[in-house]
Structure formats: C-alpha cells, structure tokens
N, C-alpha and C positions, 0 to 999 in steps of 0.2 A: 245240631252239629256246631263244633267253634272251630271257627277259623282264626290262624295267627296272620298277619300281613306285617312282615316287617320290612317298616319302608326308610329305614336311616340312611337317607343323604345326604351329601355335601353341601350344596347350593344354601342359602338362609334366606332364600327369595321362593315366592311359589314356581313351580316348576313344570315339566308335563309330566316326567313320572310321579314328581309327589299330586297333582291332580287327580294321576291313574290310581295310586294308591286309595287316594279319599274315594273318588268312587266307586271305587271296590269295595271298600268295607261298606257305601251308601247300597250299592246294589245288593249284597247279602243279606244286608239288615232287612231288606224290605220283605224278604224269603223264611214263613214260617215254617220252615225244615231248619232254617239258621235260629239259633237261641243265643249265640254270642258270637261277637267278632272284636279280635286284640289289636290293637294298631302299632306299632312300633315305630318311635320317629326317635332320633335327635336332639336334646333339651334346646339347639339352637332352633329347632323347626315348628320348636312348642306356640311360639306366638303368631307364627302365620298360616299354621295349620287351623291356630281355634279362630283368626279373624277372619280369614278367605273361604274355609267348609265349613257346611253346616252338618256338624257329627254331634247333633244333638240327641239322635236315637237312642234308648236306656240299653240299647243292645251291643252297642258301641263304646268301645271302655280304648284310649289312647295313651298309652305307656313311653313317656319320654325317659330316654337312656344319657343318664349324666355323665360326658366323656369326652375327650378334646378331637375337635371337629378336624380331624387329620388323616389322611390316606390309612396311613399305617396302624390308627387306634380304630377307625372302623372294618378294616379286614380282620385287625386281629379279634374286635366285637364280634363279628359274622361267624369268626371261625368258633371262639372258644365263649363268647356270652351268650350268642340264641341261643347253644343248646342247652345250655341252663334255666332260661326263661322257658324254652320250647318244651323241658322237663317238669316245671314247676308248674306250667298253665295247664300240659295234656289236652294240647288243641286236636281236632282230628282231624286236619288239613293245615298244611303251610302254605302260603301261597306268597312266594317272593316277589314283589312288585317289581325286581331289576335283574339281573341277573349280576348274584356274586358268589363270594367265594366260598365254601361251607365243608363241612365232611360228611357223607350222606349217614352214614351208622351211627352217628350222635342223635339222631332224631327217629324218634319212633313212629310216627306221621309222615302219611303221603306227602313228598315236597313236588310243589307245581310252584312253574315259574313261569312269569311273562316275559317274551321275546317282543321286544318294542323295534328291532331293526338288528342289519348283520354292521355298522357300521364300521366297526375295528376292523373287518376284513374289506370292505367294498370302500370305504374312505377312511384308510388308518392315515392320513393327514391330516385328520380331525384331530387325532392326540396327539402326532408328533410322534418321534424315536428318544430313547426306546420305550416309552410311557405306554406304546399303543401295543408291545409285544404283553404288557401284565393286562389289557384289558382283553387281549384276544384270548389268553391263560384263563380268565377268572368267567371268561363265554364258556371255553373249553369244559372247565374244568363244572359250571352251571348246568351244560345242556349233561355231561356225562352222570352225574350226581340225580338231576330232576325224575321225580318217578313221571310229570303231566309238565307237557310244555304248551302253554296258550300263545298264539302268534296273534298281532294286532291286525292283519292283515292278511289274505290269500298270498300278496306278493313276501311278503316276509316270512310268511311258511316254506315257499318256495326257495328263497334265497337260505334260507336253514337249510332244506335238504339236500341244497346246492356245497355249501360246505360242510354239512356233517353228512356225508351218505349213510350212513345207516341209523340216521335218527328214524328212518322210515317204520324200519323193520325191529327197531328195540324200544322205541317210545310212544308212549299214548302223547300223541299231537291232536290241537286241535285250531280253529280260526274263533277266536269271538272276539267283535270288535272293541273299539273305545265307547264310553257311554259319553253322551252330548246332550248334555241336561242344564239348562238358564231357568226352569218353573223353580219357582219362587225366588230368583233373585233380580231386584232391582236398578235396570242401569243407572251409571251414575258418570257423571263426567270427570276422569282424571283430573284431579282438582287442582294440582303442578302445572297442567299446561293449558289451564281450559280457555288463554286468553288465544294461545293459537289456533285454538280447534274450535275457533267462532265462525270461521267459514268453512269453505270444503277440506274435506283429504280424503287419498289414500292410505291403502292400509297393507301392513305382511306382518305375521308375527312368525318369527324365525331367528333362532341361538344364531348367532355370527360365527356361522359355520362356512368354510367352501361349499361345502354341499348344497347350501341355501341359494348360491347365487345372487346373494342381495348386489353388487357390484354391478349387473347386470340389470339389475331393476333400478337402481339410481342412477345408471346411465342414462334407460333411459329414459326415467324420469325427468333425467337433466335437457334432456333434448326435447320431449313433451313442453318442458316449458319456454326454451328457449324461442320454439317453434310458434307459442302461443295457442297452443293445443290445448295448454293448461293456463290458468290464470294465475295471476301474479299471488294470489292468496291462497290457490293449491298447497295443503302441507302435503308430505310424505312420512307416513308416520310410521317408523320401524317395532315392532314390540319384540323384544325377547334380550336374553339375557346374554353379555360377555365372552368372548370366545378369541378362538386362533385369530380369526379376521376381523375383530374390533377396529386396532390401530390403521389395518389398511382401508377400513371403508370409513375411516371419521376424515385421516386424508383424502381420499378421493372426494369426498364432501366438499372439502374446504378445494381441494385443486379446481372441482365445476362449479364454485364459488354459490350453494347450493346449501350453504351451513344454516342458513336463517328459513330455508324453510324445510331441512328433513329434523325431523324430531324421534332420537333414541329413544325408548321408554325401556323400561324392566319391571319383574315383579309385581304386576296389577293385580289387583282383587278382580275375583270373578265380575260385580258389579260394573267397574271400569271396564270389561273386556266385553261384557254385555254392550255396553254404550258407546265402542270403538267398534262392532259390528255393526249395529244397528244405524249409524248416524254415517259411516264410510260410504264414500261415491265408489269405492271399487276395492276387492280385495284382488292381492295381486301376491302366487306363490311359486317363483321362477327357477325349485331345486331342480337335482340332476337324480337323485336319491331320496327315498323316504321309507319308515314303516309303516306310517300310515296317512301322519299329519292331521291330527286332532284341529288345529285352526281351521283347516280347510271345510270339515266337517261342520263344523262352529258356526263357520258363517254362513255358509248357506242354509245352517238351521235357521238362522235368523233373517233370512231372506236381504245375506249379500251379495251381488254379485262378482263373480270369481272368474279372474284369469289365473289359468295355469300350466304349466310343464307339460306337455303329452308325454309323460310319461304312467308306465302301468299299476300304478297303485293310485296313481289321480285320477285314473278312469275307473281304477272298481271303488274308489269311496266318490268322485262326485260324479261317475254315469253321465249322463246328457247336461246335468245343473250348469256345467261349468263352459268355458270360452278355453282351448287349448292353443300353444303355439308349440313349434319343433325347436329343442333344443340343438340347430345345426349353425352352419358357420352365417347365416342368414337373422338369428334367435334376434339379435339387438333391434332389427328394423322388422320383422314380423309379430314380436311383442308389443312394438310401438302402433303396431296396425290395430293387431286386437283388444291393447288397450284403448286406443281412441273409438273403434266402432263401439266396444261395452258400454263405455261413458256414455257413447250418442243415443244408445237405445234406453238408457238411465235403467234405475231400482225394480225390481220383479215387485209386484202386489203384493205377494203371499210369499213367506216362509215357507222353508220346505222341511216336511215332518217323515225322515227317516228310519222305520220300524226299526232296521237294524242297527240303530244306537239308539234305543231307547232301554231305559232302565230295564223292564221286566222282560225284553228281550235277552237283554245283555248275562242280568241276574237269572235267568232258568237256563239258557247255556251252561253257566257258571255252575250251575247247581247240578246239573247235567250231568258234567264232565267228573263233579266231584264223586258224586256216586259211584259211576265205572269204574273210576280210581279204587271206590274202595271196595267193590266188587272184586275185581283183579288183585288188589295183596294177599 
C-alpha cells in the first residue's frame, strides 16, 4: 500500500501538525503491508523537517513543493497541485495531516483526514474576523469531502459530532491517538539559553493562543515567586510558537516585572524538547480547550510531573498521571496550591510507558482503518 501525506504548512518552525505529519509517515513505514509512503511539505519546511525527523526509512520518499509560502498560493496548491501529484504518484490512500481545502472527484483514492481539534468553532478568537469564517469553510468543506476522518482524541470526535451532526451517519470516523516516541533521540540542552536553565524551571509548551491560558500560569507564577514558594533562580520557561496573545503576555511579563526570568522559546528540535522534559521541576498546562495536547503526553512519557486544567481531554490522555485544578473563578489561587504541593512531592522514579501512543499501536490502527476504507469504495 502507498500512502500520500501531504503536509504543506505555513509555519518554517517545527510545529505539532508538522510533528503529526512526520510521525505518520514514521508509523506506516514500520507496517509491511506499507511499501511506500509520499511526504508532501513546503520547499520552506525542507530544512527542519530533515534536521528535527528522522525520515531515513528507504520507504519514505519527502517531496518539497517549490512555491511562495502564502495563504492564497497554498489553497490554491490544495486545490489544483495535489491533484496532479495525487494522479501521477496513484497512492492508495491520502491521508491529509490538517484539514484543507480540496475537491474530492479530482482524487481517485480514499481521502482520510486528521481532525486535530474544532477550534474555529469553539475559539474562533484564535484567528480573528473574518480570517476565522475561511478556516471554519475549509473544516467544512474537509469533513464534507473526507471519505475516513481520524480524531486525535475521544473528546475531539465528540466535539466533530457536535457540530457536524451527521458526520455519524455518513463517515467512517475513528479515534487514533498521537504517536509519543523520544527512542532514539538524544536530549540536548537548548544551547541559546543553556546559561539560564543552569538551575531549576518550569515548563508549558503551548502557541500563544487564549485558549492556552498562559496569562494565567504567569500570574501565577509571578506570585509563586513573589511569595517565595519559588526561588529567585526559578525560570518559567514557555515553548511554542507566536500568536494572537504574543504582545499581551511579553507585556504582562514585563508589567510583574518577571522578564528576566520567564523565557519564550520556539521551534526546538525534538532533542531540546527531550531535555526540557526530562530536566523540568514541573510541567504546567492551564488551557480551557484542547484535541489532545501532544506536550502533555510528552512529558509524562518522560516521567514529568504535570499540572493541568480539569478538563476532559486531560483526563482521557493523562488518567490518574496528572495533578488537576478547576478552571472556576477560584483557578489563580488553586493552581498556586497544586502547583506548590507537586513541586513538594518532587520528580516520579519511572517514566510512564503509554500503549496507546506507542508506535505499533498507533500504526495498526492506522492500518486498520485503511483497510475498511478500502473495503467500503
């Protein structure tokens, strides 16, 4: 079987869907029913897809598409280049790692898409007006088109069926998780800041989204330290990429006069993100929303401990692993509780080794699903 994965996105940083992407193609590879898998990225996304994944598999062939990294010249690739590629390769599955825009009768192959979250509908103040009417269009227009929709989550499926009612009754849906795989990559210390990360810190890796609530964890982190809960050498170390609430939380930084010790990062190698688990007094994820949250997963593979949001896609990915607080009018000073009890009880022994994201879990799902697919045309 060949599978096409075309993954061309914007960002020129690694990302989580381009993450998902790579490990997609890594999990089919490992699958001797798969004989080829096609990668589709970006000529911008060519140099940190080959430093960050290891797509050295001979099964694994990454096709960069030469073309100006622009809203308008990537829908118009979706619309009117895959199917050209998708005609010249005769994959026998498509599998879109994002959900975009396409025509389904140009493609003579099953198309399965991954549903990473409803966010356009449940926080269309992540993109703003009216930016966020074309990305609810190109969901729309994704879930109507998909012959196989994969949700990354139980909660994400759920929020699908919530606004498409009848994806129930007209789509092969299914749940398979994210893969969270660090074998064979070795940590390494973000070598930009490795003078500040000589003593302890915290940890969140989360896009400067509202939905992230970081605001809420630098509060209060700001009062942790004021308090002396935290020591004057505590960092706060935020990872993730650029967004709506960038400018309001580098102010808020500087207004609790907090700038010398919270440190922005973006774009780490897997390696660095290894070593930002493993070396973190606490990982801390205070959203209101998620599909899944791949970090969350992350760390506690690597045996970090985790505060997070009671909410229900934190309890079906970290179960009992995790320390929750209620996101109610109370959140600010009962995350300050359970962040301090975490820290008192310090680091778990043991890593926790999750079946349901492990590769050959993930990849026979996957393989699974494809099948029925092609049973059913």
């Amino acid at each position: 079987m060949h599978v096409l994965i075309p993954a061309l996105h914007r960002p020129t940083r690694p990302t989580g869907v381009c993450r998902h992407a790579a490990n997609l193609a890594l999990c089919l590879a490992s699958r001797d029913r798969i004989h080829r898998v096609t990668l589709i990225i970006g000529r911008w996304q060519q140099g940190y897809f080959e430093r960050t994944f290891d797509l050295s598999s001979e099964k694994i062939t990454v096709v960069p598409v030469d073309i100006k990294n622009s809203s308008a010249s990537r829908n118009y690739w979706f619309l009117q280049g895959l199917p050209k590629v998708a005609k010249a390769l005769s994959p026998d599955i498509i599998h879109l790692s994002f959900p975009f825009p396409f025509i389904r009768k140009w493609f003579n192959a099953p198309v399965v898409s991954t549903i990473h979250d409803l966010y356009p509908y449940e926080y269309p103040q992540n993109f703003g007006y009216p930016r966020v009417l074309f990305n609810q269009a190109f969901l729309q227009q994704c879930v109507r088109g998909s012959d196989g929709l994969v949700c990354v989550s139980k909660e994400t499926l759920e929020s699908l069926e919530t606004y498409f009612s009848r994806v129930k009754s007209q789509k092969q849906t299914t749940v398979i998780y994210n893969v969270v795989d660090f074998s064979g990559i070795s940590p390494q210390m973000p070598s930009s800041v490795a003078e500040d990360l000589s003593k302890s810190f915290l940890l969140t890796v989360a896009q400067h989204r509202q939905n992230k609530n970081l605001d809420l964890l630098i509060r209060v982190y700001a009062t942790l330290c004021d308090n002396h809960t935290l020591s004057n050498e505590t960092k706060l170390v935020i990872v993730g990429s650029t967004g709506p609430e960038t400018e309001n939380l580098q102010t808020l930084v500087a207004n609790l006069g907090v700038q010398d010790r919270v440190l922005f990062l973006s774009g780490l190698e897997d390696s660095e993100l290894r070593w930002l688990y493993e070396q973190a007094e606490l990982f801390v994820i205070p959203s209101s929303t998620e599909g899944f949250c791949l970090p969350l997963a992350e760390a506690l593979s690597l045996g970090c401990p985790a505060v997070c949001s009671d909410i229900p896609v934190f309890r079906e990915v970290g179960l009992s692993s995790c320390r929750y607080f209620k996101l109610d009018e109370q959140a600010a000073h009962t995350l300050a509780e359970v962040m301090t009890d975490e820290l008192n009880i310090g680091r778990p022994s043991t890593a926790i080794a999750d079946s349901r994201f492990l590769k050959q879990t993930v990849s026979k799902r996957l393989l699974d699903f494809y099948m029925q697919l092609a049973v059913d045309q």
